[in-house]
C-alpha positions as MATLAB code, in Angstrom:
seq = 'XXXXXXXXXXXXXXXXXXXXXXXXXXXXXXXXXXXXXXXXXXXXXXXXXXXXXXXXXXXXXXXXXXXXXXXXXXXXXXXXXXXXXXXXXXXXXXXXXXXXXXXXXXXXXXXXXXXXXXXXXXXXXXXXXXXXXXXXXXXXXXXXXXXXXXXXXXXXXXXXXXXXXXXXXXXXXXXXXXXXXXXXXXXXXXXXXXXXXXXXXXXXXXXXXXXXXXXXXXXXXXXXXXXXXXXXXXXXXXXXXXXXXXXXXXXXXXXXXXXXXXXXXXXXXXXXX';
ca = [
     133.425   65.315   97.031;
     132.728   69.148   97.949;
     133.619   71.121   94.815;
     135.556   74.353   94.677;
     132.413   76.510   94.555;
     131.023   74.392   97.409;
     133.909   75.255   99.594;
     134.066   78.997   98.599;
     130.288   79.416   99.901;
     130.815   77.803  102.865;
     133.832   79.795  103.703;
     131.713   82.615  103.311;
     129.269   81.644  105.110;
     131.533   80.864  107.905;
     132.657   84.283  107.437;
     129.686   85.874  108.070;
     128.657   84.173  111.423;
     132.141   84.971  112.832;
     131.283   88.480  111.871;
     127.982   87.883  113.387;
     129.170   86.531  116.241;
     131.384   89.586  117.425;
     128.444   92.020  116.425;
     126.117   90.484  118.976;
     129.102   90.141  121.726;
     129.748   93.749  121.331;
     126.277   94.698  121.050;
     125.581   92.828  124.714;
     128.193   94.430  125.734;
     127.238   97.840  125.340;
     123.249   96.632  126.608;
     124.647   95.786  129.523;
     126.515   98.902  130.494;
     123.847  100.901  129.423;
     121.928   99.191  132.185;
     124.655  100.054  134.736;
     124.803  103.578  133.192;
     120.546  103.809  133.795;
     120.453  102.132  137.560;
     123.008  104.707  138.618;
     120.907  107.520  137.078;
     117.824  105.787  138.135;
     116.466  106.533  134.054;
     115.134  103.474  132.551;
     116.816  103.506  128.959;
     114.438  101.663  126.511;
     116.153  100.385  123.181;
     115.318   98.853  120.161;
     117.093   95.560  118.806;
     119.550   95.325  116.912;
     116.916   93.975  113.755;
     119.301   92.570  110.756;
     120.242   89.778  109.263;
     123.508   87.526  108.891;
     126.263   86.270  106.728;
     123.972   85.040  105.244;
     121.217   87.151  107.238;
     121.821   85.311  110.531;
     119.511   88.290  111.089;
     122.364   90.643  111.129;
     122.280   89.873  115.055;
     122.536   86.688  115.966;
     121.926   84.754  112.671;
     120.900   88.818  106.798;
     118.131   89.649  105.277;
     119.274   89.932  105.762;
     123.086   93.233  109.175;
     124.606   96.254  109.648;
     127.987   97.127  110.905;
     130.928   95.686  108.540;
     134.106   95.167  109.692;
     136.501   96.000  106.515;
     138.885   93.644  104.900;
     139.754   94.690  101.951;
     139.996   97.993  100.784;
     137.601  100.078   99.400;
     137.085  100.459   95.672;
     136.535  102.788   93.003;
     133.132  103.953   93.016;
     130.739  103.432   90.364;
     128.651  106.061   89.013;
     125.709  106.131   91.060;
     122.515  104.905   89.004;
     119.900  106.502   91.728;
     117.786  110.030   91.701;
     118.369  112.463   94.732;
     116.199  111.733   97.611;
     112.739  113.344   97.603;
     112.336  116.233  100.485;
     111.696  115.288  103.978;
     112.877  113.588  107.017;
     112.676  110.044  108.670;
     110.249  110.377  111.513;
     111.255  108.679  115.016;
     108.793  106.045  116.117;
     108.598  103.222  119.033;
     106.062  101.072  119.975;
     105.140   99.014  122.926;
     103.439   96.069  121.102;
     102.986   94.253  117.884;
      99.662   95.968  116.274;
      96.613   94.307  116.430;
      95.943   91.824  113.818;
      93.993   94.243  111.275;
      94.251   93.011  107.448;
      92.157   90.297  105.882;
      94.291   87.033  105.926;
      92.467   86.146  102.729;
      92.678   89.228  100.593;
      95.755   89.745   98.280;
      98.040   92.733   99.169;
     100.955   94.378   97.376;
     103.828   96.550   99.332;
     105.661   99.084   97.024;
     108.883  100.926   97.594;
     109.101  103.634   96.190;
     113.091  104.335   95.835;
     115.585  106.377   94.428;
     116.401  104.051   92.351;
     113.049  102.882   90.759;
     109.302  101.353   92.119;
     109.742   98.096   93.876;
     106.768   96.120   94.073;
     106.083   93.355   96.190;
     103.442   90.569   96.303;
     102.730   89.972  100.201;
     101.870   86.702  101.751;
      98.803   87.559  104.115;
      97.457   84.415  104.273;
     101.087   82.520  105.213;
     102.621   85.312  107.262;
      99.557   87.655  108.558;
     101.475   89.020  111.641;
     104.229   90.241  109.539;
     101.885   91.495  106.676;
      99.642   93.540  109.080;
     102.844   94.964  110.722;
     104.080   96.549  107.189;
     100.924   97.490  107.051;
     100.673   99.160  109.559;
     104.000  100.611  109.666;
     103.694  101.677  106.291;
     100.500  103.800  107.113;
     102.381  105.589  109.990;
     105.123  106.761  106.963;
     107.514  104.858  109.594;
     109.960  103.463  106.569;
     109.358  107.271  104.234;
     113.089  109.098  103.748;
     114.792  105.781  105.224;
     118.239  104.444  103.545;
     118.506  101.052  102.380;
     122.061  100.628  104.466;
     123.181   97.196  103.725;
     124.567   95.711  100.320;
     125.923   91.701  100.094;
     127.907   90.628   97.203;
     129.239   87.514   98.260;
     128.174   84.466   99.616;
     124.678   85.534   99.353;
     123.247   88.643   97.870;
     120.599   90.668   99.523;
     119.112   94.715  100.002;
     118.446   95.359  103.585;
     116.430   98.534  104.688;
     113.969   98.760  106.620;
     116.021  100.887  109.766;
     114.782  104.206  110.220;
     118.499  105.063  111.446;
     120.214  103.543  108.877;
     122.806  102.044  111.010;
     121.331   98.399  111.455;
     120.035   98.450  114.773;
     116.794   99.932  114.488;
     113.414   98.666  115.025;
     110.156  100.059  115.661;
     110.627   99.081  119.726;
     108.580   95.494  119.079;
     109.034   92.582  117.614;
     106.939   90.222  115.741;
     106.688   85.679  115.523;
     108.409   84.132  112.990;
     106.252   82.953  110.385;
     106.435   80.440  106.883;
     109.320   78.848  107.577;
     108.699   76.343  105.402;
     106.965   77.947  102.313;
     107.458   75.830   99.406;
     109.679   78.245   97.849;
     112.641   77.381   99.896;
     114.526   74.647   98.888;
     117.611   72.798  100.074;
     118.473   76.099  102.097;
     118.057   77.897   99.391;
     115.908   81.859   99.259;
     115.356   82.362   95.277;
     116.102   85.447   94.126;
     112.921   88.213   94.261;
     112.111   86.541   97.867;
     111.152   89.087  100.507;
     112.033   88.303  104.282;
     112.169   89.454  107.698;
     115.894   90.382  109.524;
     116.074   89.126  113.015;
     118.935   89.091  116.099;
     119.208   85.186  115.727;
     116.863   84.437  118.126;
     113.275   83.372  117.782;
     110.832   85.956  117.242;
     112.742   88.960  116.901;
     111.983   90.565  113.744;
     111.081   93.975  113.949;
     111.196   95.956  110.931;
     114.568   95.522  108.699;
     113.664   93.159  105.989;
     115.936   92.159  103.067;
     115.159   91.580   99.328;
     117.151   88.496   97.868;
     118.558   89.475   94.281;
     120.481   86.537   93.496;
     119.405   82.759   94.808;
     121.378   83.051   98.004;
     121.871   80.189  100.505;
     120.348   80.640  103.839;
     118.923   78.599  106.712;
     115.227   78.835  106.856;
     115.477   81.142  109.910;
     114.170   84.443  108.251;
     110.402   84.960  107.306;
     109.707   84.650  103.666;
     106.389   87.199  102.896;
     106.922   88.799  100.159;
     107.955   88.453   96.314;
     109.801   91.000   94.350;
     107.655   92.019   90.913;
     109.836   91.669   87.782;
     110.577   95.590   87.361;
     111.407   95.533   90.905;
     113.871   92.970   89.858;
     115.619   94.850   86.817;
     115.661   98.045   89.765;
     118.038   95.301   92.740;
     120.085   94.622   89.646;
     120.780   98.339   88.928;
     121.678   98.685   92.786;
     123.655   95.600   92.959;
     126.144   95.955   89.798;
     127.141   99.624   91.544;
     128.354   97.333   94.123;
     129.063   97.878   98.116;
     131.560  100.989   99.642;
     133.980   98.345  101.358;
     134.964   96.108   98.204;
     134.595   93.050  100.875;
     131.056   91.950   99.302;
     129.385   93.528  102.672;
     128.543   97.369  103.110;
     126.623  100.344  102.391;
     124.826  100.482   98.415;
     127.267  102.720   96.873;
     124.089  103.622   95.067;
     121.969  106.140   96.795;
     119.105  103.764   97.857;
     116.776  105.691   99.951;
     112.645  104.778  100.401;
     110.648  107.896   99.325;
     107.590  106.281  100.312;
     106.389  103.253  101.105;
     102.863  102.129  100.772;
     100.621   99.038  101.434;
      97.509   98.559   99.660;
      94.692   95.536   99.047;
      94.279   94.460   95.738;
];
C-alpha cells in the first residue's frame, strides 16, 4: 500500500514534469519562430539550449539538476534574511563554442572543482575516471572564467531539493553553445532512483546528450531517474554552506524559484590533486 509520503512525492514529481512539459512546448515554440524570423532576414540565429534540469531535474528541459522558469502557485513569502556576502567586482563574460573540448585531463588523476560563492567555498570531488568528458569540460570551462560572477538561479524545496547554476545568464537557458554525452549513469551511488545528498550532476533538455553547462548540487537525498550525470561530490563544508542557502528558502514560496539568498560564483576553479 503507497503511504501518504509516497503519494505526496509522486504528486510532486508529477508536478514538475507537467511544468516541464509546458517549458519545452513553449521553448519550441519560440525556436521555431525564431527560425521563420532568421530565413526572412536571411541571418542565421545560433542559440544555446535550454540546459536545466526537471521536477525533479528532468533537466529543466525536457526531464533538474537539476530548470529555470517557474510558473507561481502560491504566493510569495516573507523573505529571510539573506545569509550571503555581496558579490565580488566584475562581470559574467559571454562565451559560445562550436564543439565539446578536446579530451585534455588525465582520466586517472584525482581532481577537485571549487566554487567559490557568496555564500561560502564549495568543494567538490570530481569523477575523472567515470565521467572524463564532463570533467574535462569544467575544466576547461572553468579555465576560460566562463562560470566567474554567474548566479546560482534555481532553488527546489519540494519533492526534491537541489542548487542549480551553472548559466552564465541566469535565466536557465544558457549553455556554452555545445553539449556534452551522458556519462555514469549507473554509479553505485544511485540507488532505487535515488541522488544522495552532496551528489554533483549534469542538467540536460530531456534528451540524450544534452548537457551543456548548468549542473545542480543535491542537498537533501532527492528522488530522480538516473537521467542526469553524477561527477561530482559535495565536501562536508560545502555541505553546511547548501544548508545555509536552502533554509533561506526560494522567492515563490512554491518549493521552486530563485535562492532568496544571494548565491553568486566569484570564481570557480579546477585543479589536480
Amino acid at each position: 500500500m503507497v503511504s501518504q509520503e509516497q503519494r505526496r512525492r509522486q504528486l510532486a514529481r508529477e508536478k514538475f514534469l507537467r511544468q516541464q512539459q509546458r517549458r519545452t512546448q513553449a521553448r519550441r515554440k519560440t525556436r521555431t519562430r525564431n527560425a521563420v524570423i532568421a530565413s526572412v532576414l536571411g541571418v542565421v540565429l545560433v542559440g544555446s539550449l535550454a540546459l536545466y534540469t526537471t521536477g525533479t531535474l528532468k533537466g529543466d528541459d525536457d526531464k533538474s539538476n537539476a530548470g529555470a522558469e517557474v510558473t507561481p502557485s502560491a504566493e510569495p513569502t516573507s523573505k529571510a534574511p539573506d545569509p550571503c556576502d555581496k558579490p565580488a567586482k566584475g562581470d559574467v563574460e559571454s562565451m559560445s563554442w562550436k564543439k565539446e573540448p578536446a579530451i585534455s585531463i588525465d582520466k586517472s588523476a584525482k581532481y577537485t572543482m571549487k566554487l567559490a560563492t557568496t555564500c561560502g567555498d564549495i568543494d567538490i570531488d570530481l569523477k575523472a575516471s567515470a565521467a572524463p568528458h564532463t570533467v574535462n569540460s569544467f575544466n576547461f570551462l572553468a579555465g576560460k572564467g566562463y562560470f566567474d560572477h554567474t548566479t546560482c538561479h534555481r532553488l527546489t524545496t519540494n519533492g526534491i531539493y537541489v542548487l542549480q547554476c551553472g548559466d552564465p545568464t541566469g535565466s536557465g537557458t544558457g549553455g556554452p553553445g555545445y553539449t556534452i554525452p551522458d556519462e555514469n549513469l549507473k554509479d553505485e551511488s544511485l540507488k532505487d532512483d535515488v541522488y544522495p545528498a552532496g551528489t554533483v550532476a549534469m542538467a540536460n533538455t530531456g534528451q540524450k546528450d544534452s548537457g551543456g553547462s548548468q549542473f545542480f548540487l543535491v542537498y537533501q537525498d532527492s528522488q530522480l531517474p538516473p537521467n542526469y550525470t553524477p561527477f561530482g561530490t559535495v565536501s562536508e563544508s560545502g555541505m553546511a554552506v547548501l544548508k545555509k542557502i536552502a533554509d533561506a528558502g526560494e522567492n515563490t514560496g512554491a518549493g521552486d524559484g530563485a535562492p532568496n539568498a544571494t548565491v553568486v560564483i566569484n570564481e570557480a576553479t579546477v585543479s589536480e590533486s
